[in-house]
C-alpha positions as CSV (number, residue, x, y, z in Angstrom):
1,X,117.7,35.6,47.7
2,X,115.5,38.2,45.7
3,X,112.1,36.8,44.9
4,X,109.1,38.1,43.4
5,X,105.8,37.3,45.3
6,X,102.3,37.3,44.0
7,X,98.8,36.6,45.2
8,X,95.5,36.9,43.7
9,X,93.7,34.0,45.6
10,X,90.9,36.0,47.4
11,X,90.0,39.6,47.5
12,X,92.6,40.8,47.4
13,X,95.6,41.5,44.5
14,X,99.3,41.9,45.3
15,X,102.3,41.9,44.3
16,X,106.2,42.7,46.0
17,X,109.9,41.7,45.2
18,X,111.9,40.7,48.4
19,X,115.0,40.3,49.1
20,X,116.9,39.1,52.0
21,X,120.4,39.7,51.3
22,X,122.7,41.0,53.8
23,X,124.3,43.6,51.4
24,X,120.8,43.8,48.8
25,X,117.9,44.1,51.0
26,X,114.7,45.2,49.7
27,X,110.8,44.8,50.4
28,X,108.5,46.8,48.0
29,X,104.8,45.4,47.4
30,X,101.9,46.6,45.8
31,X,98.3,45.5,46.6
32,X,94.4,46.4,46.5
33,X,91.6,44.7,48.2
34,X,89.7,44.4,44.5
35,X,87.7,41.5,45.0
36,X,87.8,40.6,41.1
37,X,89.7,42.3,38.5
38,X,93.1,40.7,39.2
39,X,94.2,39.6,35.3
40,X,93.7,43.7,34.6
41,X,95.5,44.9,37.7
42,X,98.3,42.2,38.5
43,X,101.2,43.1,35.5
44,X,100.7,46.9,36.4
45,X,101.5,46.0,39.9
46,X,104.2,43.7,39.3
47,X,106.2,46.5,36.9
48,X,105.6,48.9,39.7
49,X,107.7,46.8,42.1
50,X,110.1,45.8,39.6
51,X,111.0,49.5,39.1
52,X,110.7,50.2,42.5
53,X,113.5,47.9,43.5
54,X,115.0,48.8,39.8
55,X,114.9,44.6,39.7
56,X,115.3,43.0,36.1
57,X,114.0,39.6,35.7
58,X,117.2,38.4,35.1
59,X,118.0,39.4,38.6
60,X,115.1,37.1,40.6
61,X,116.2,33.9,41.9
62,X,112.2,32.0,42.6
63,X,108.9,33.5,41.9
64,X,106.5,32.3,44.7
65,X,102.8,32.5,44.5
66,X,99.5,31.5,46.5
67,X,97.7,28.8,45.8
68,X,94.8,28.9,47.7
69,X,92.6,28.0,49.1
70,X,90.5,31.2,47.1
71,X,88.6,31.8,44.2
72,X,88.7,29.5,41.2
73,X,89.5,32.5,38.9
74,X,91.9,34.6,41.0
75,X,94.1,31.5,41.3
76,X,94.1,31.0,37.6
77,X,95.3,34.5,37.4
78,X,97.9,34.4,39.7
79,X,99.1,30.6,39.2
80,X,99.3,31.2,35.2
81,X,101.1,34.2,35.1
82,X,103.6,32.4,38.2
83,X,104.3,29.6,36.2
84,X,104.4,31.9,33.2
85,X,107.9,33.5,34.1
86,X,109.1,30.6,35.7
87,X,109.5,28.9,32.3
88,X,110.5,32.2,30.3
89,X,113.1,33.0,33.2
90,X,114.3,29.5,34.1
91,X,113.3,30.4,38.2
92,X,112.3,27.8,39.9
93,X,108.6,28.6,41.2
94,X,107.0,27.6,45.0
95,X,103.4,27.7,45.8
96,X,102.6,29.0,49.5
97,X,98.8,28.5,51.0
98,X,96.8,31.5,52.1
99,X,96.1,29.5,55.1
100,X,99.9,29.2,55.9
101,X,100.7,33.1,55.4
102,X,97.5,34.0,57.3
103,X,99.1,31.5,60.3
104,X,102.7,33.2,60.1
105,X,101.5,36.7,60.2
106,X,99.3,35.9,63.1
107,X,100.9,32.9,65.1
108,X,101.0,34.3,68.6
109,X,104.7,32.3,69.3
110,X,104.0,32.3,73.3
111,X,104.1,28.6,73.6
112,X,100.6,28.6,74.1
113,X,97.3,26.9,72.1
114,X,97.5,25.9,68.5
115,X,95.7,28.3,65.9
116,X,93.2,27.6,63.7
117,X,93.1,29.2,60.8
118,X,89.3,29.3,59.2
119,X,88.2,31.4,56.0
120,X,85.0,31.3,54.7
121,X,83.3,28.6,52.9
122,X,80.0,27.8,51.0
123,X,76.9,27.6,53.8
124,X,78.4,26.3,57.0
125,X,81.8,25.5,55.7
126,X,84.9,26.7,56.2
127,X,88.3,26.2,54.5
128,X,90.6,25.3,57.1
129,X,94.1,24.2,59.2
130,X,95.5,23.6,62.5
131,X,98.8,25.5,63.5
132,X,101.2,25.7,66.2
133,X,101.9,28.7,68.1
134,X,104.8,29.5,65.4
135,X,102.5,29.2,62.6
136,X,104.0,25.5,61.5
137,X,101.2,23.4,60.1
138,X,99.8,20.6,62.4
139,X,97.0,19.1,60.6
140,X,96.0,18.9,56.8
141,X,94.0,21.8,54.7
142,X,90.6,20.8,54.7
143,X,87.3,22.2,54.6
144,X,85.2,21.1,57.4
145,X,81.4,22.0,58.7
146,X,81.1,24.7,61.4
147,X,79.2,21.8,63.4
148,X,81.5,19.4,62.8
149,X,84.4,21.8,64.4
150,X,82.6,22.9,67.1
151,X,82.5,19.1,67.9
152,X,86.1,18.3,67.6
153,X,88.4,21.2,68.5
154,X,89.3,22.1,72.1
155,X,88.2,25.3,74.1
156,X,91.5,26.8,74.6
157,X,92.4,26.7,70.4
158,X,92.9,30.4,69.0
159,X,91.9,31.6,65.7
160,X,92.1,34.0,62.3
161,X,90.7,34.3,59.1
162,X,87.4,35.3,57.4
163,X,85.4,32.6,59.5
164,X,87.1,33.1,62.9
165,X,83.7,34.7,64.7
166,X,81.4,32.4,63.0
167,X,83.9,29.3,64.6
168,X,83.8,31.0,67.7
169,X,80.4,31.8,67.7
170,X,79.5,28.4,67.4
171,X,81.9,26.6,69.9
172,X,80.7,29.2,72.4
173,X,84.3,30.9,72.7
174,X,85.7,34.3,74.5
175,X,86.4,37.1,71.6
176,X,90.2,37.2,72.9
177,X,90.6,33.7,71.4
178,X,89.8,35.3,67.6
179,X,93.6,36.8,66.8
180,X,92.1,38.1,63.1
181,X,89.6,38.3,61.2
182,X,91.6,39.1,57.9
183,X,90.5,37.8,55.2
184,X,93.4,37.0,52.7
185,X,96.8,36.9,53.4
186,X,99.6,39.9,53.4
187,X,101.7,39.7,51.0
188,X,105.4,40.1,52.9
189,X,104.4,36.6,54.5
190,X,103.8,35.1,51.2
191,X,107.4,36.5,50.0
192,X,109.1,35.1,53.1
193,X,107.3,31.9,53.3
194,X,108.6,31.2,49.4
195,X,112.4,32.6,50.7
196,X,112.5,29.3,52.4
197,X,110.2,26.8,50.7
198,X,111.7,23.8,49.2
199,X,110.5,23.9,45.3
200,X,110.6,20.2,44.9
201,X,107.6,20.1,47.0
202,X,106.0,23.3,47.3
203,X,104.3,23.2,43.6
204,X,102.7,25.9,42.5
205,X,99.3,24.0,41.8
206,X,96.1,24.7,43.0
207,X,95.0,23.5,46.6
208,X,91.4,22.7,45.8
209,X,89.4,21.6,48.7
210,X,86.6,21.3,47.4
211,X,85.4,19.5,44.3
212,X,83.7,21.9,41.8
213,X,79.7,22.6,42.2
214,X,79.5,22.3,37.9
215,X,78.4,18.8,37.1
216,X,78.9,17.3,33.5
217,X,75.9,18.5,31.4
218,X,73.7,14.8,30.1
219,X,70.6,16.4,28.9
220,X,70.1,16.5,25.2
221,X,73.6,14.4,25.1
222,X,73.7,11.6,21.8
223,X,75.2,8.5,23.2
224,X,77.5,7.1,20.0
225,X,77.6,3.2,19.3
């Protein structure tokens, strides 16, 4: 299966084309750690790996993209232009979580203590999941207070992410328990994450886990009869 990855979630933009046929294989990827900017950098990047791996469209099977959690704007980027050739192409399209490609590249897989992946939040909150060892997801996304983990997760858990010091900072924990600090995910995990994703229920919509901070404006507003 060849697919064409991209991720523009957080600070960082990518793009690659994988492929993980016996008699095709190919991994080429783009990225830069831009921190905004995506819409103006992500096309370039995905025509450089198109060329690279002298890919035509035609040739993709899925197109996978994150879906955060991330920036309200990078997501729009990323998810738009996704779903974009997904309807020009006829490909089905997956969405994969930064929080579930930060847990694959990172999942120690030594039978040990799940993994929580934490990335930084507003104030004391994090964006957040619990993982197993093999970076399978064992607990819902969520975005929790640092007190509030502190309270509830056990001494022996491991972690990555932005917010991985701040977590273990607070609980009190040895620096060997923080496997990364990284802050966004790499962008061969996304690819092989969407190889195997089933599209009927990985959608590529937004994972908001928040609700937004804008409030509907009411001042000056004319009521109607």
């Amino acid at each position: 299966m060849r697919v064409l990855a991209i991720d523009t979630a957080l600070a960082n933009c990518a793009a690659a084309v994988l492929d993980d046929g016996a008699d095709t294989a190919c991994y080429t990827a783009f990225d830069e750690q831009i921190g905004r900017g995506h819409a103006e950098c992500l096309m370039d990047m995905i025509g450089e790996v198109m060329a690279e791996t002298s890919t035509a469209f035609s040739d993709l099977d899925r197109i996978v993209v994150t879906v955060g959690p991330g920036s309200f704007t990078g997501l729009r980027v990323g998810l738009s232009v996704a779903r974009g050739f997904g309807i020009v192409l006829h490909k089905p399209v997956v969405g994969v979580t930064t929080l579930a490609a930060i847990a694959r590249n990172t999942a120690p897989r030594d039978q040990g203590a799940p993994l929580l992946v934490a990335l930084t939040g507003k104030g004391d909150e994090v964006y957040c999941q619990e993982f197993d060892d093999c970076g399978q997801p064992i607990g819902e996304a969520g975005v929790r207070r640092l007190s509030d983990l502190a309270a509830s997760l056990p001494q022996g858990i491991r972690l990555a992410g932005s917010a991985a010091e701040k977590v273990a900072g607070v609980m009190d924990l040895p620096a060997d328990q923080v496997l990364s600090t990284i802050g966004f995910p790499e962008i061969r995990d996304v690819a092989e994450l969407g190889l195997t994703a089933d599209p009927s229920t990985s959608s590529p919509s937004p994972l908001y886990l928040r609700p937004p901070d804008a409030t509907p404006q009411t001042k000056g507003r004319i009521e109607r009869q």
